[in-house]
C-alpha positions as a Markdown table, in Angstrom:
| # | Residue | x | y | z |
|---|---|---|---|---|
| 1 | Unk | -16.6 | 2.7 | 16.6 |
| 2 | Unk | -17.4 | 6.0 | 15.4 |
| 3 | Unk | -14.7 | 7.8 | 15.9 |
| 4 | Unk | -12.3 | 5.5 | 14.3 |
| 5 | Unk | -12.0 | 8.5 | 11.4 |
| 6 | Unk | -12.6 | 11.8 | 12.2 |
| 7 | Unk | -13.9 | 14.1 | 10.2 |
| 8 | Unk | -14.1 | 17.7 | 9.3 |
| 9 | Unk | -14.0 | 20.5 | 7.1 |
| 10 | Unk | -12.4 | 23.2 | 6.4 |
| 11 | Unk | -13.8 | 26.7 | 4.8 |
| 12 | Unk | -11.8 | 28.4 | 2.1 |
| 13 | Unk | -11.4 | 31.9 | 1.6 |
| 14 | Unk | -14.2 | 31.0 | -1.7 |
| 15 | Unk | -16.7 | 29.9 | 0.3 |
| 16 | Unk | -15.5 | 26.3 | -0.9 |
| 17 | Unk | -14.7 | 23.4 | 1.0 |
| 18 | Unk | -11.4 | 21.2 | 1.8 |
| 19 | Unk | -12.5 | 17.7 | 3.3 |
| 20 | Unk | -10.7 | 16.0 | 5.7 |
| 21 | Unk | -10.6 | 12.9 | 7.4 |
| 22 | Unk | -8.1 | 11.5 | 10.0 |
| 23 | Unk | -7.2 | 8.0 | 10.8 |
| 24 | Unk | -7.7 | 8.0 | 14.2 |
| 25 | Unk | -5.8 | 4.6 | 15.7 |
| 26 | Unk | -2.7 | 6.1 | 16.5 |
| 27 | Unk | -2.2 | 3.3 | 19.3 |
| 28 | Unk | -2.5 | 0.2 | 16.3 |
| 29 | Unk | -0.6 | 3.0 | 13.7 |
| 30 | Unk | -3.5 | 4.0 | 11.9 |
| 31 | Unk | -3.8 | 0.2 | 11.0 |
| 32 | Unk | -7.0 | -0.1 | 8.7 |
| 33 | Unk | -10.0 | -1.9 | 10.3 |
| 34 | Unk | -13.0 | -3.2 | 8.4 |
| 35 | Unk | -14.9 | 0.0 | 10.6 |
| 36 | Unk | -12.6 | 2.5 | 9.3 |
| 37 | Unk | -12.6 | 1.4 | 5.7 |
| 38 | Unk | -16.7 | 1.5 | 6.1 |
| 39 | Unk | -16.9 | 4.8 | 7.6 |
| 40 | Unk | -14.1 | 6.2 | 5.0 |
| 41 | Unk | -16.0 | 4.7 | 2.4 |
| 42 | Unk | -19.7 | 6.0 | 3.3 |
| 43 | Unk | -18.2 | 10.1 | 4.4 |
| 44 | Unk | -16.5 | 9.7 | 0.6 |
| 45 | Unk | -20.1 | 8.7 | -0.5 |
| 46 | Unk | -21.5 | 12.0 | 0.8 |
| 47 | Unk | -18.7 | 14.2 | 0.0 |
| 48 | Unk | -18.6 | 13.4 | -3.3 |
| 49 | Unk | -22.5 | 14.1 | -4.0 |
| 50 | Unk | -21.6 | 17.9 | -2.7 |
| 51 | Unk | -20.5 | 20.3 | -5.0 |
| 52 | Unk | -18.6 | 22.2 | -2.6 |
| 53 | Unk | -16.2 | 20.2 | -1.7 |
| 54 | Unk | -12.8 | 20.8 | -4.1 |
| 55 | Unk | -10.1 | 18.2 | -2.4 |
| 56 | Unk | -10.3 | 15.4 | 0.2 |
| 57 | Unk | -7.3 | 15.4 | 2.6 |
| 58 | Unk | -6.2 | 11.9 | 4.4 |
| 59 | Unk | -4.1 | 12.0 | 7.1 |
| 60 | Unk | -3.1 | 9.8 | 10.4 |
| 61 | Unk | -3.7 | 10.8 | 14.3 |
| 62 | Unk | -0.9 | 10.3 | 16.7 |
| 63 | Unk | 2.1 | 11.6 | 14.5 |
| 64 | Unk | 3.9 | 8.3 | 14.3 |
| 65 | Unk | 2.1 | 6.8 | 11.1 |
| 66 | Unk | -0.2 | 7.8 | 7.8 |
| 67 | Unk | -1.1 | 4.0 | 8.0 |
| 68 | Unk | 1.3 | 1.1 | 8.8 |
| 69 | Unk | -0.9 | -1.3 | 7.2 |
| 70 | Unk | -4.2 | -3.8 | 7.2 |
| 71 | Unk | -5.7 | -5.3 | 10.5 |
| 72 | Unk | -3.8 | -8.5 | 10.2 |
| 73 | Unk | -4.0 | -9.1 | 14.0 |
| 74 | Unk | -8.4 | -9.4 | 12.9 |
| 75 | Unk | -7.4 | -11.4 | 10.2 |
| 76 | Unk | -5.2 | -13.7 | 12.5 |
| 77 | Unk | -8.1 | -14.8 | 14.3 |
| 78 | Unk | -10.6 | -15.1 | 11.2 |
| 79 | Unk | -8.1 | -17.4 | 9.6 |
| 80 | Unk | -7.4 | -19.4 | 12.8 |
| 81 | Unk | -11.6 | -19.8 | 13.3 |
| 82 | Unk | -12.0 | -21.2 | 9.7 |
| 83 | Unk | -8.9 | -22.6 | 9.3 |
| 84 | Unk | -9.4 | -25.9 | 7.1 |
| 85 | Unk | -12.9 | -24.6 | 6.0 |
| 86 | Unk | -12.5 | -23.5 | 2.7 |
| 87 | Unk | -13.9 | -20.3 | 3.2 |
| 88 | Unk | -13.6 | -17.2 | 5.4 |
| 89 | Unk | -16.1 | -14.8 | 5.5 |
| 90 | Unk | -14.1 | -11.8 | 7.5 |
| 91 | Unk | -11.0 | -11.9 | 4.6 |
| 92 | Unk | -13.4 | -12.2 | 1.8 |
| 93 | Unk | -15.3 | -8.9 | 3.0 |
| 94 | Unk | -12.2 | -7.1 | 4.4 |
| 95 | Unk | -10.3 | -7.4 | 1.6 |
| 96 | Unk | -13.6 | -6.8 | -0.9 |
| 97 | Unk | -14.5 | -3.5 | 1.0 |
| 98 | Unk | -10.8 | -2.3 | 1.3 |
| 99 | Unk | -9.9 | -2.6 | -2.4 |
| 100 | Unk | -13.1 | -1.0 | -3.4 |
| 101 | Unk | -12.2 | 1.9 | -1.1 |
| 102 | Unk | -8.8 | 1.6 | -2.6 |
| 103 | Unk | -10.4 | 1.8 | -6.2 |
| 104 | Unk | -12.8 | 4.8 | -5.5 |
| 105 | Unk | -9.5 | 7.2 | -4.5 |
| 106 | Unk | -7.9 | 6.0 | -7.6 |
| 107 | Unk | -11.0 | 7.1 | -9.9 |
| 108 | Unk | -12.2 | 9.6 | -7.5 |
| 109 | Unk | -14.1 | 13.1 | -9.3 |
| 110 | Unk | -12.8 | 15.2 | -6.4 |
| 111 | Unk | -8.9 | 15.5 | -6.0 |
| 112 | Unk | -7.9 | 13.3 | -3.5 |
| 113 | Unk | -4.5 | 14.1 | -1.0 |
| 114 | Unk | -2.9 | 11.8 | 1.2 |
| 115 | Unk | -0.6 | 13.5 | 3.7 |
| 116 | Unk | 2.3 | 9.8 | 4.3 |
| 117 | Unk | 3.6 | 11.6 | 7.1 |
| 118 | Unk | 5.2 | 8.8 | 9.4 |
| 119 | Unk | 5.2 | 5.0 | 8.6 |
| 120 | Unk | 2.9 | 4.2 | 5.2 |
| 121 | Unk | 2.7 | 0.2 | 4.8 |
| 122 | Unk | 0.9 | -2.5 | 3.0 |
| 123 | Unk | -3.1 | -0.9 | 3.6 |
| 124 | Unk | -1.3 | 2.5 | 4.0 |
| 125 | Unk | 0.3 | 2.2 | 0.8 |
| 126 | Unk | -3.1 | 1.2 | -1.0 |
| 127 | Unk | -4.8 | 4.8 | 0.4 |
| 128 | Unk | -1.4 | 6.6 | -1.0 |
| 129 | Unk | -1.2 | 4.8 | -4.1 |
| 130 | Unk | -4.2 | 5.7 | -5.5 |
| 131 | Unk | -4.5 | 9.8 | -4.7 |
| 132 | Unk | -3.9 | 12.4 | -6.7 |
| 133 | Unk | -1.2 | 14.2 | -4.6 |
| 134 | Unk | 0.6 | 11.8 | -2.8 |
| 135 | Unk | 2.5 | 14.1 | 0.1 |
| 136 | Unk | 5.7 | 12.7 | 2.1 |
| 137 | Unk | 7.6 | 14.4 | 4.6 |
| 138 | Unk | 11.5 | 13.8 | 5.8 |
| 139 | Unk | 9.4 | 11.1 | 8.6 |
| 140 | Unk | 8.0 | 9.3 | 5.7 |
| 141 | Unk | 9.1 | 5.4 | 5.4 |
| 142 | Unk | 7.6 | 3.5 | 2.9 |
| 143 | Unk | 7.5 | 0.0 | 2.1 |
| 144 | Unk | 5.3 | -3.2 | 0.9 |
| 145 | Unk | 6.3 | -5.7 | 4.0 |
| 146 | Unk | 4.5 | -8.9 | 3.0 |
| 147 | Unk | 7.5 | -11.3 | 2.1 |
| 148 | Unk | 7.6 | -11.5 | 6.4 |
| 149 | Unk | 4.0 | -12.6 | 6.6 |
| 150 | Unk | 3.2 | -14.7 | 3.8 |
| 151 | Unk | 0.6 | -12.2 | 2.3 |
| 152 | Unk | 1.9 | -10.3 | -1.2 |
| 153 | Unk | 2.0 | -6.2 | -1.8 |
| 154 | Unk | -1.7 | -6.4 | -2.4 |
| 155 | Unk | -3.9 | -3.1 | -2.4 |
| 156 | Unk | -3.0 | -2.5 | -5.8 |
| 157 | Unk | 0.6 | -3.2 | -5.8 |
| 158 | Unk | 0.4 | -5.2 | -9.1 |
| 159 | Unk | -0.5 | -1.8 | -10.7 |
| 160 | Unk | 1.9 | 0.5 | -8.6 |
| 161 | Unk | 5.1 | -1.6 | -8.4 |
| 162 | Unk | 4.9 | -2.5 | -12.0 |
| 163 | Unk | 5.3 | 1.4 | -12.9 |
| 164 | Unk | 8.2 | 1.8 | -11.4 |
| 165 | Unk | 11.6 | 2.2 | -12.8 |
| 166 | Unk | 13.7 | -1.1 | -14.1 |
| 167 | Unk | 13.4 | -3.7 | -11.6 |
| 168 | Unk | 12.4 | -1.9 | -8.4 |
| 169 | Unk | 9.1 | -2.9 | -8.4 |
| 170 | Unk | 10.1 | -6.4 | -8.3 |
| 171 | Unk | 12.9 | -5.8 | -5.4 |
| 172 | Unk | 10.6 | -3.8 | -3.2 |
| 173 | Unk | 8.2 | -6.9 | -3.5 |
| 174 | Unk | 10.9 | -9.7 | -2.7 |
| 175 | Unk | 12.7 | -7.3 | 0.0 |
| 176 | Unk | 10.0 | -5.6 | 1.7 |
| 177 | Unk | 13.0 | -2.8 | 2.4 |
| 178 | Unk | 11.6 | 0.6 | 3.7 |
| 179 | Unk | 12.3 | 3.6 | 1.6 |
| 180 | Unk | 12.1 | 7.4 | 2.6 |
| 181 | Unk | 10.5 | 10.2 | 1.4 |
| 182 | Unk | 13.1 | 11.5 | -1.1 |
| 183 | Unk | 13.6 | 7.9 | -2.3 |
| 184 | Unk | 9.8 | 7.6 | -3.0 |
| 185 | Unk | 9.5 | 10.8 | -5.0 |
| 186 | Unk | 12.9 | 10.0 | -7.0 |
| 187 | Unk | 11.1 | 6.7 | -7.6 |
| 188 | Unk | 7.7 | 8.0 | -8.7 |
| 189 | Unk | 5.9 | 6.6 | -5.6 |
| 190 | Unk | 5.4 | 10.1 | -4.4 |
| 191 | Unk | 5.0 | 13.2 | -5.9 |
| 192 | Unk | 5.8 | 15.9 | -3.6 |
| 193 | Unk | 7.8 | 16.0 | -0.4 |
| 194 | Unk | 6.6 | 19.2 | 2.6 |
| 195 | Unk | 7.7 | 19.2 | 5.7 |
| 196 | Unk | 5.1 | 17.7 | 8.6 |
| 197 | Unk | 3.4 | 20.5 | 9.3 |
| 198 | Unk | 0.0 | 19.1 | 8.0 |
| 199 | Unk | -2.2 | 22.6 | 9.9 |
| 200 | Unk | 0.2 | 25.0 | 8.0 |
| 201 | Unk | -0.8 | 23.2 | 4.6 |
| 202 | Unk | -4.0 | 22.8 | 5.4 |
| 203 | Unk | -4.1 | 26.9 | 6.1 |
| 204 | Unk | -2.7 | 27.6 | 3.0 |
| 205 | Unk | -4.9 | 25.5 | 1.4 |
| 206 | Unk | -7.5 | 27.4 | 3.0 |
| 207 | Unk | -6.2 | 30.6 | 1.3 |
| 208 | Unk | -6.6 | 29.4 | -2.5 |
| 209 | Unk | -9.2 | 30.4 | -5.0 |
| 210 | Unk | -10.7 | 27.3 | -6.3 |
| 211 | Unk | -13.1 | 27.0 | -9.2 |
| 212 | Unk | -16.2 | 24.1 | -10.4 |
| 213 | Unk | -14.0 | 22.6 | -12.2 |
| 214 | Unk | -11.7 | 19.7 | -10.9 |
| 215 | Unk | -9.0 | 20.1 | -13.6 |
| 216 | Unk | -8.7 | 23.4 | -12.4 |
| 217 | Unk | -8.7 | 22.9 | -8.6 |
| 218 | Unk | -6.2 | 20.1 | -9.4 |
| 219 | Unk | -3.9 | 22.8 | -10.9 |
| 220 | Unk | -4.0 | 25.1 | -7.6 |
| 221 | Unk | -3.3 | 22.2 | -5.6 |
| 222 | Unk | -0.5 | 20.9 | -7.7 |
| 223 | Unk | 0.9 | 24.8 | -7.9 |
| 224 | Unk | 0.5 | 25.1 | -4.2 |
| 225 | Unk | 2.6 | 21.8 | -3.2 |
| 226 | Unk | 5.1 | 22.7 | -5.4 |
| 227 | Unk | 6.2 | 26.2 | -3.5 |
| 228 | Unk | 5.7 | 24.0 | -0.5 |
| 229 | Unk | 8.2 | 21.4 | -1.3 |
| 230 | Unk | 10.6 | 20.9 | 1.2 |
| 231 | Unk | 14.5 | 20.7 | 0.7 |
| 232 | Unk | 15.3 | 16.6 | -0.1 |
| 233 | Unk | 19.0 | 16.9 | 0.0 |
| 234 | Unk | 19.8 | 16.2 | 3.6 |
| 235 | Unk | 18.6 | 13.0 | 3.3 |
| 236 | Unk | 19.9 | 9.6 | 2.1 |
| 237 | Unk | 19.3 | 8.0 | -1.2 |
| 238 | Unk | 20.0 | 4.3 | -0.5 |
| 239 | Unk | 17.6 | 2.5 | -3.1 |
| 240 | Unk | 18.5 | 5.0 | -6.0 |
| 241 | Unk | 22.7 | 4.5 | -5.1 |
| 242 | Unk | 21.4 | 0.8 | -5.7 |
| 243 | Unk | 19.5 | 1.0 | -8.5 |
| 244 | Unk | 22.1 | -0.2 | -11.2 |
| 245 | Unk | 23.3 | -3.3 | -8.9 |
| 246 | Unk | 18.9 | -4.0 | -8.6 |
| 247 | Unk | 18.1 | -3.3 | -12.0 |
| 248 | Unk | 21.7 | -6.4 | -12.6 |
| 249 | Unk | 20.8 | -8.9 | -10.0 |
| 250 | Unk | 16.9 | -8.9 | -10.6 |
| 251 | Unk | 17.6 | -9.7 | -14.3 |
| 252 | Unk | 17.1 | -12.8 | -14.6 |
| 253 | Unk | 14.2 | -15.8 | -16.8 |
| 254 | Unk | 12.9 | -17.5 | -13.2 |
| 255 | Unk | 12.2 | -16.1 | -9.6 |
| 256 | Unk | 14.5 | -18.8 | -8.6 |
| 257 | Unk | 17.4 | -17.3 | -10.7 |
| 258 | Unk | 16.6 | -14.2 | -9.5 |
| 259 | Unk | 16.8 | -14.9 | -6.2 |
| 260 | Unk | 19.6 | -16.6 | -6.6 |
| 261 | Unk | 21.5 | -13.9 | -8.1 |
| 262 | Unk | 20.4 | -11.7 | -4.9 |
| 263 | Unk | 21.4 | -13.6 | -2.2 |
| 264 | Unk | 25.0 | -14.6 | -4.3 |
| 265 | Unk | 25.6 | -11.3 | -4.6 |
| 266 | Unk | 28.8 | -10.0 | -4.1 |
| 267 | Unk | 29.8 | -6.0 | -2.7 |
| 268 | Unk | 27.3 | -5.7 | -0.3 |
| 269 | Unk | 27.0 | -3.3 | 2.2 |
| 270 | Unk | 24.7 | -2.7 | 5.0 |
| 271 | Unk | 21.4 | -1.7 | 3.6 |
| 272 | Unk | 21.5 | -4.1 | 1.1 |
| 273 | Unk | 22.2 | -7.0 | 3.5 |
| 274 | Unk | 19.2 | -6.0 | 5.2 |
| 275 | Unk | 17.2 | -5.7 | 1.9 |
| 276 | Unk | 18.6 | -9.2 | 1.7 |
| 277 | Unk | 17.9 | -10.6 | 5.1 |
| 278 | Unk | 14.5 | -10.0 | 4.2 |
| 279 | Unk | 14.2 | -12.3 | 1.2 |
| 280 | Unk | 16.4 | -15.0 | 2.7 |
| 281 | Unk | 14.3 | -15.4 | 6.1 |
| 282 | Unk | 10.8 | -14.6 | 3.7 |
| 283 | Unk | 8.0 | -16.6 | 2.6 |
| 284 | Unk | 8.7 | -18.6 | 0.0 |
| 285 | Unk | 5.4 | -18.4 | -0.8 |
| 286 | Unk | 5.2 | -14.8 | -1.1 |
| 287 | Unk | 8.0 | -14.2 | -3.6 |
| 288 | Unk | 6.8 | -16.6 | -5.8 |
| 289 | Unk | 3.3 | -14.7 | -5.8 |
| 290 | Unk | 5.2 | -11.3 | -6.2 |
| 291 | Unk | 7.0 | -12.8 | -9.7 |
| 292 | Unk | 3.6 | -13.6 | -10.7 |
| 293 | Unk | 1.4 | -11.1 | -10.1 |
| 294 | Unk | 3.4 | -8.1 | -11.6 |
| 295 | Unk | 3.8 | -10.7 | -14.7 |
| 296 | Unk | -0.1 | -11.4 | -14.8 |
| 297 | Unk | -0.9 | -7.8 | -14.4 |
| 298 | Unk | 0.9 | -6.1 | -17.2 |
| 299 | Unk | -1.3 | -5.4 | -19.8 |
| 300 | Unk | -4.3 | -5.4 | -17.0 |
| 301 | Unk | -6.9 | -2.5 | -16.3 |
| 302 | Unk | -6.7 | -1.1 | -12.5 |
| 303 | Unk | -10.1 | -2.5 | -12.0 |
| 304 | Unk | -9.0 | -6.7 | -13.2 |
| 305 | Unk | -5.7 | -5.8 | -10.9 |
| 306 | Unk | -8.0 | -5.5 | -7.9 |
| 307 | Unk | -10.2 | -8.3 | -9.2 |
| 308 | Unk | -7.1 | -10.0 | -9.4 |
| 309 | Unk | -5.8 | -9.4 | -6.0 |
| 310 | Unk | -9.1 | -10.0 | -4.2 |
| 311 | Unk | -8.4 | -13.7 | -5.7 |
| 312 | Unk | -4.9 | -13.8 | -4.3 |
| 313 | Unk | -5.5 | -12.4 | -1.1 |
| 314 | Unk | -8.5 | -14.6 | 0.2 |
| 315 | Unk | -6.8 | -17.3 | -1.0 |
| 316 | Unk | -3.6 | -16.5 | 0.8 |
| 317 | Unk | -5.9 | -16.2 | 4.6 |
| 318 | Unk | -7.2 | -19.9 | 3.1 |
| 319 | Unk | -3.3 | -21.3 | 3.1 |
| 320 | Unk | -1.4 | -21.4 | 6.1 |
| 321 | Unk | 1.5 | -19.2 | 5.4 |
| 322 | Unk | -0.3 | -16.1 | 6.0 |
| 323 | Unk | -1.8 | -17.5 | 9.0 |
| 324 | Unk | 2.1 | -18.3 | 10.4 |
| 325 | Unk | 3.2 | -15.6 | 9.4 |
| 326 | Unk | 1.2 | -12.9 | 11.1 |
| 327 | Unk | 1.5 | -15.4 | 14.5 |
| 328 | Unk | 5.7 | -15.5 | 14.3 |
| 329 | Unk | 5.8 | -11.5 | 13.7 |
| 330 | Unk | 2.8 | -10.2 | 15.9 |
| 331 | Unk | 0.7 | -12.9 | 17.8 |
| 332 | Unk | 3.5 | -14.8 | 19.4 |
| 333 | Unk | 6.8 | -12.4 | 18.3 |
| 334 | Unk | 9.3 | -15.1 | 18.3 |
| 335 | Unk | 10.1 | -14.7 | 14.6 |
| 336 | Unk | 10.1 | -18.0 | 13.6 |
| 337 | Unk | 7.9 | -18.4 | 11.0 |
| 338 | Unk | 7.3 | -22.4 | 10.3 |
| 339 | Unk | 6.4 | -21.5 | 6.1 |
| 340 | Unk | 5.2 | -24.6 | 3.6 |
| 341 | Unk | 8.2 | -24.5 | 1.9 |
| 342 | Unk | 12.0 | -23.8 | 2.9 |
| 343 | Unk | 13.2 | -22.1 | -0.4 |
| 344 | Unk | 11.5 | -20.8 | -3.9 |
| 345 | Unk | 12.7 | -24.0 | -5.3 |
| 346 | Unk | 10.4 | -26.1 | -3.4 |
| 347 | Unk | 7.3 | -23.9 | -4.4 |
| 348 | Unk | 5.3 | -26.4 | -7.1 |
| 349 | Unk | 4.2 | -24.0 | -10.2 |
| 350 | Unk | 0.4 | -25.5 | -9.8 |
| 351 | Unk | 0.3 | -24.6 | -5.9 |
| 352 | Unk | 1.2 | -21.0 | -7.0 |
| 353 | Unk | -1.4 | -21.2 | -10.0 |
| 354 | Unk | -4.5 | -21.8 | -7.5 |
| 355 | Unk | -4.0 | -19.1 | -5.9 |
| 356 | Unk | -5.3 | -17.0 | -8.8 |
| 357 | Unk | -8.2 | -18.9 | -8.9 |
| 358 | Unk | -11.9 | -17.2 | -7.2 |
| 359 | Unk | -12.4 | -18.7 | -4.3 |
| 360 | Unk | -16.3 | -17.5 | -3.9 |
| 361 | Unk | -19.0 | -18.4 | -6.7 |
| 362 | Unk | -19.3 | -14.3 | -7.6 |
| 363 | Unk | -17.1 | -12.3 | -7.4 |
| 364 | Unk | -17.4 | -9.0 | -4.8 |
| 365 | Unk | -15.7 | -6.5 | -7.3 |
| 366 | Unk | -17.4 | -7.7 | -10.5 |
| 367 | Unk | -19.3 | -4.6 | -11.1 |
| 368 | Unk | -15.8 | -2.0 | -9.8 |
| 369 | Unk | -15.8 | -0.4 | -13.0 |
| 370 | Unk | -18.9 | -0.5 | -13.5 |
C-alpha cells in the first residue's frame, strides 16, 4: 500500500529542504510492515542522492505512537505456515530489509530526526536508535518488550543497550519495563526532550539557515533542539531512583544468578514489582539470549551486531517460543504463554548457542558495510 508512509517536504527560508516522512498506521501503532520498511527504504534512496535535502524527519500518524514495534501479527502466520520447515522465507526478508533500513539511519550522510512522540517499542526503537537527533516528548514511553514474546531487543539493541550506564542495558532487556522521556534522555537513549508539537518544530526548522555541509547543518539542528527543550522536572524518574539497587542485583557471574538475585530481591516497591513481573512470567528463552547477545557484541562493529541479530532473530521465528508467544499476547490474548522451558535453569547452554548460528547458506547483510 502506498500510502503506508507519507511523504513530504518542506521548504526552508534557504531554498533548502527538510524531508519528512510519516508512519501512517496509526490503527496497528505505527507497527512496521515489510511495505513500510520498503517504501522508507527506497524515498531514503532518493533523498539521499539530492543535494538539497539537509535533515530527514520521522514521525508517527495518529498521535498515539512513533512506532510500537515490528509486524509480529505477519510474522505469527509466517511462522505458523512453515512451522517445522527449517526455513521461513517472510522472517528471513523482514528481518534482512528492516535491519538494513535500521543500519542506513545509523550511517546515514544527511542528519536523520526521529520525533518518539507516543509509544516507541521493539521496531520503533530500531528507527530511534540509530538517528542523529533522537526527540521525546512528556508522551514518550520507551521500552524493548521481547522477554513477553520470546523474541530478544533485536534492531540493534546489542549495540544500544550495551552503551548504557552500569547494568541498565541488561535490566531493560530481562524486564522489558517502559521508561519515559526524561528517563530516556538521563539514560542516554534520547537526546533531547520538546514538547509534542511536531508542526511548531518543524516551522522553526523551516526558519534556519542551513549550509552544504552536514557537519554544519547538524550544528543548527542540534542548537535549535536545544532552545526547544522542554521542562523534564514534572515528571517521574523511576529507573534512575533504581539505578543503584539495578546496577546491585544485576551483578552477578551467570544469568541464572542474576536472575535470581532479581526476583529474591528484598524492598520492593511498585514499579519494580512490575519490572519484575515481567521477568518472572517471561521467556526463559529470551533472557538467556539477552545475557548473551550484549556479551557477544562487545567488542563488535554496528554492521556484525546486525549480522549478528539477523542470525538470532530468524532463528527465534524457527523455534517455537516466539511463535507462542506472539499467539498468548496478541493472536489468542489469554496470556498464557506455554514456553520450552519453565525457568533460566532449564535453558541447555548448546540450545542457546544455535541460535547464533546462520540459518540461510549467505547471509542477507554480508555486504552492510560494504
Amino acid at each position: 500500500m502506498s500510502d503506508c508512509v507519507l511523504f513530504s517536504e518542506i521548504e526552508t527560508r534557504c531554498g533548502r529542504v527538510i524531508a519528512r516522512a510519516t508512519l501512517n498506521a496509526p490503527k496497528a501503532l505505527n507497527a512496521l510492515s515489510l511495505d513500510m520498511i520498503q517504501v522508507l527504504s527506497k524515498q531514503m534512496d532518493e533523498w539521499e542522492q539530492r543535494d538539497d535535502v539537509v535533515a530527514i524527519w520521522l514521525e508517527g500518524a495518529g498521535g498515539k505512537a512513533f512506532c510500537a514495534g515490528g509486524d509480529i501479527v505477519q510474522m505469527h502466520k509466517s511462522m505458523v505456515k512453515h512451522a517445522g520447515q527449517g526455513r521461513n522465507p517472510f522472517t528471513e526478508q523482514y528481518f534482512a530489509e528492516e535491519y538494513a533500513l535500521d543500519y542506513r539511519i545509523h550511517t546515514s550522510r544527511i542528519p536523520v530526526v526521529v520525533f518518539g512522540d507516543g509509544i516507541v517499542m521493539g521496531g520503533g526503537m530500531g528507527l530511534l536508535q540509530g538517528a542523529d537527533f533522537r526527540l521525546v516528548t512528556p508522551r514518550s514511553r520507551m521500552a524493548m518488550p521481547e522477554i513477553t514474546i520470546g523474541l530478544f531487543p533485536d534492531v540493534g539493541g546489542s549495540w544500544f543497550l550495551n552503551r548504557l550506564p552500569g547494568r541498565v542495558g541488561l535490566f531493560l532487556g530481562l524486564t522489558g519495563v517502559h521508561i519515559n522521556g526524561r528517563e530516556a534522555v538521563e539514560i542516554g537513549m534520547a537526546d533531547r526532550m520538546v514538547d509534542g508539537d511536531a508542526d511548531n518544530l518543524l516551522a522553526a526548522l523551516a526558519e534556519q539557515d542551513f549550509a552544504d555541509d552536514a557537519t554544519d547543518n547538524r550544528a543548527v539542528l542540534y542548537r535549535l533542539f536545544k532552545q526547544q527543550a522542554a521542562d523534564m522536572s514534572e515528571l517521574n524518574q523511576p529507573l534512575i531512583d533504581h539505578l543503584p539497587q539495578i546496577n546491585r542485583l544485576c551483578d552477578g557471574e551467570s544469568l541464572p544468578v542474576v536472575v535470581e538475585q532479581l526476583l529474591s530481591a528484598k524492598d520492593r516497591d511498585a514499579w519494580l514489582d512490575k519490572a519484575l513481573g515481567n521477568l518472572e512470567r517471561g521467556c526463559p528463552q529470551t533472557a538467556h539470549l539477552v545475557w548473551e547477545q550484549l556479551a557477544r557484541s562487545t567488542y563488535l562493529s554496528l554492521a556484525d551486531i546486525f549480522r549478528m541479530e539477523w542470525c538470532l532473530a530468524v532463528q527465534c521465528s524457527l523455534h517455537g517460543d516466539f511463535r507462542e508467544g506472539v499467539r498468548a499476547l496478541l493472536i489468542d490474548k489469554d496470556g498464557s504463554p506455554g514456553f520450552r522451558h519453565r525457568s533460566v535453569n532449564d535453558v541447555p547452554r548448546e540450545y542457546i548457542d544455535g541460535f547464533f548460528e546462520c540459518p540461510a547458506p549467505k547471509h542477507p547483510l554480508e555486504a552492510i558495510d560494504s
